[in-house]
C-alpha positions as CSV (number, residue, x, y, z in Angstrom):
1,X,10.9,6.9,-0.1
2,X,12.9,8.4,-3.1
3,X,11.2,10.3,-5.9
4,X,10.0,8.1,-8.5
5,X,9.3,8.5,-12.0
6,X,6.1,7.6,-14.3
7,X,8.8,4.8,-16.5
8,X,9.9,3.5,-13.1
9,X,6.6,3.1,-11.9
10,X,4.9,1.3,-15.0
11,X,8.0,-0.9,-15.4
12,X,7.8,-2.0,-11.9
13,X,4.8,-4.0,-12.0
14,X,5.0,-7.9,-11.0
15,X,1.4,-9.1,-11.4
16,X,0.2,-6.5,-14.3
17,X,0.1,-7.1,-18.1
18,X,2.2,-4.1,-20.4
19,X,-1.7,-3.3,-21.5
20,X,-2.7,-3.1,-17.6
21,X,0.8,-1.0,-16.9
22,X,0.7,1.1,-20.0
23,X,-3.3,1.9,-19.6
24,X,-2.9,2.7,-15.3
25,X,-3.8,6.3,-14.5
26,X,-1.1,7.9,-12.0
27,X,-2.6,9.5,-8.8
28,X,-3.7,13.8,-9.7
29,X,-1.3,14.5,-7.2
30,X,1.7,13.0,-8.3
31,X,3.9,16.1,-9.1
32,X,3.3,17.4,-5.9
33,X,3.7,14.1,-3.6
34,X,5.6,14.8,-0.2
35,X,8.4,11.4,-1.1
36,X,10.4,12.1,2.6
37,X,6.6,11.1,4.3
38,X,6.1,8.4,2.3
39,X,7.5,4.9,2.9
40,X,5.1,3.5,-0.4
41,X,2.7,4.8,-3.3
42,X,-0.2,3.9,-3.1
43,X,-3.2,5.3,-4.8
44,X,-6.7,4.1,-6.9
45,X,-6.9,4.4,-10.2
46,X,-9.5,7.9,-11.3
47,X,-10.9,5.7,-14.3
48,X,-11.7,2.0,-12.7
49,X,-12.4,2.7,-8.9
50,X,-12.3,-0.9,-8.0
51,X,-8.4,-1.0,-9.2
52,X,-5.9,0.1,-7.0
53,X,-1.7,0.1,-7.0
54,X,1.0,0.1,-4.6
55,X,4.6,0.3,-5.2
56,X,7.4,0.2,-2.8
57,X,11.2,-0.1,-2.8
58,X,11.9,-4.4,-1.8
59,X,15.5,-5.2,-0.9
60,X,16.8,-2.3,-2.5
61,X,14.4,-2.3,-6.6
62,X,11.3,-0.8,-7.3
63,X,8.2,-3.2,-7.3
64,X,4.9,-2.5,-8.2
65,X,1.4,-4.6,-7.4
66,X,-2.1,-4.4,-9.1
67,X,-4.9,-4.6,-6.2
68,X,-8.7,-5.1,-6.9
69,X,-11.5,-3.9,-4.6
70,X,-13.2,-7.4,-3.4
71,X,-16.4,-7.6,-3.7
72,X,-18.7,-7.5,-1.1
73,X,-19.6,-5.7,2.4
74,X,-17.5,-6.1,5.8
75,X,-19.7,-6.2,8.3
76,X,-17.8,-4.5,10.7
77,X,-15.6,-1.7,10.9
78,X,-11.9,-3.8,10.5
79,X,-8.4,-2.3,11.5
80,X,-6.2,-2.2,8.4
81,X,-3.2,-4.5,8.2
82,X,-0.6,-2.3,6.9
83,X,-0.7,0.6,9.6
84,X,-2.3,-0.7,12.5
85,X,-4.3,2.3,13.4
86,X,-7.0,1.4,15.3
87,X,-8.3,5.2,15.6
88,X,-8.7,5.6,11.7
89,X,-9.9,8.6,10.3
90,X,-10.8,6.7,6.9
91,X,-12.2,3.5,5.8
92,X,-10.5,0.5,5.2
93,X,-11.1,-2.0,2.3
94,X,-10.1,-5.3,1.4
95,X,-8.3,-5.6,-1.8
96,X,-6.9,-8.6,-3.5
97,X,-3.9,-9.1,-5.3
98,X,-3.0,-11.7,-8.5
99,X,0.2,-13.3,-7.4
100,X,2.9,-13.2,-9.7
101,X,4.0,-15.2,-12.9
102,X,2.5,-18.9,-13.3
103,X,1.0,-19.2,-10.1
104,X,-1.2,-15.7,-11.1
105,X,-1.9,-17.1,-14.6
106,X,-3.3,-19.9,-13.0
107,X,-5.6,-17.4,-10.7
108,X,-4.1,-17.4,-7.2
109,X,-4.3,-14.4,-5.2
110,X,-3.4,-12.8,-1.9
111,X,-5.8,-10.3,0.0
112,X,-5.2,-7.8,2.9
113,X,-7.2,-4.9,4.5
114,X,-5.7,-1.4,3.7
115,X,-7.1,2.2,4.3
116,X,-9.6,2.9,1.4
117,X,-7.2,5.9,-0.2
118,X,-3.4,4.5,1.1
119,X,-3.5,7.0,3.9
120,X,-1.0,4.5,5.7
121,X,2.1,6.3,5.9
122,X,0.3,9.0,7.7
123,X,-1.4,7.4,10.2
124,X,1.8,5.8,11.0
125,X,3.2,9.1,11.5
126,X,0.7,10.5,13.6
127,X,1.9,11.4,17.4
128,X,0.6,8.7,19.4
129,X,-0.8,9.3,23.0
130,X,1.5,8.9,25.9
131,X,0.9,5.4,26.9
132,X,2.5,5.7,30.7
133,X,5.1,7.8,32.5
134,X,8.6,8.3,30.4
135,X,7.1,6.5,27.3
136,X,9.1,7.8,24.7
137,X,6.7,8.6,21.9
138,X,9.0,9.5,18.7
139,X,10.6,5.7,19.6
140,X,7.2,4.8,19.1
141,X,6.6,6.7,16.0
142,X,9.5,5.4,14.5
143,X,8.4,1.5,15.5
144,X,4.7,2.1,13.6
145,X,6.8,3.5,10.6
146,X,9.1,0.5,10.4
147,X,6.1,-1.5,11.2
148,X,4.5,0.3,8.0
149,X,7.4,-1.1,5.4
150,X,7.8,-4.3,6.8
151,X,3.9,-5.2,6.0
152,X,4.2,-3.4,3.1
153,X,6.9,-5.3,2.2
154,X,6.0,-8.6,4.1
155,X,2.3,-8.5,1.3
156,X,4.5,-7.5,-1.8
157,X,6.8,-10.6,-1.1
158,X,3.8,-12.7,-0.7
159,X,2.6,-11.9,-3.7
160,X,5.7,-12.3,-5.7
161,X,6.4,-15.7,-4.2
């Protein structure tokens, strides 16, 4: 992902007021993010815990989402939809988002399951174990990582639609 700025961030909300984008708090580390291990920001906001925001690149612009925390417990320990990972080192939540324009007015959401703190890109990079003789694991790397953006991606659409 390319460096990204505070402005482009805040302007690129689809399913957040100008009070909600001008009031969001950006994640501590934001001057220091690694950008070239990242294929999406995602972060919860230091002020309201249950708030949450992702923004990714989507057929070549910058869009942002607003995620809430659902309430309730899951009764088991799920597998989130974004990386995959079923050896997580973190929990994973499920947040819901407004869709966008009318059909968000009119309170319509979409929800997913995503590690707790956006850990995603990581676990996606992590060396996976050698499945069988000759497996060739950066291939596989690289197929979790593209796997990454296109959920990403796949649940930003969905809520824009």
């Amino acid at each position: 992902m390319l460096p990204i700025t505070d402005a482009q961030i805040r302007a690129s909300f689809i399913n957040a007021s100008v009070r909600e984008r001008a009031t969001l708090s950006l994640p501590a580390d934001f001057a220091e993010l690694d950008w070239e291990r990242r294929d999406f920001l995602g972060w919860r906001d230091r002020k309201l815990p249950n708030v949450a925001y992702v923004v990714a690149p989507v057929g070549g612009e910058l869009v942002g989402v607003m995620l809430k925390r659902a309430e309730g417990r899951l009764r088991s320990r799920p597998q989130c939809s974004w990386c995959e990972d079923v050896h997580l080192p973190n929990d994973v939540l499920f947040f819901v988002a407004r869709r966008a324009g009318a059909a968000g007015r009119k309170g319509d959401t979409v929800g997913t399951l995503v590690c707790a703190d956006f850990q995603c890109s990581a676990n996606a990079r992590k060396r996976p174990p050698v499945a069988y003789l000759g497996f060739d694991v950066e291939a596989a790397r690289d197929r979790r990582v593209e796997a990454l953006r296109d959920h990403v991606v796949g649940f930003i659409r969905e809520v824009a639609e």
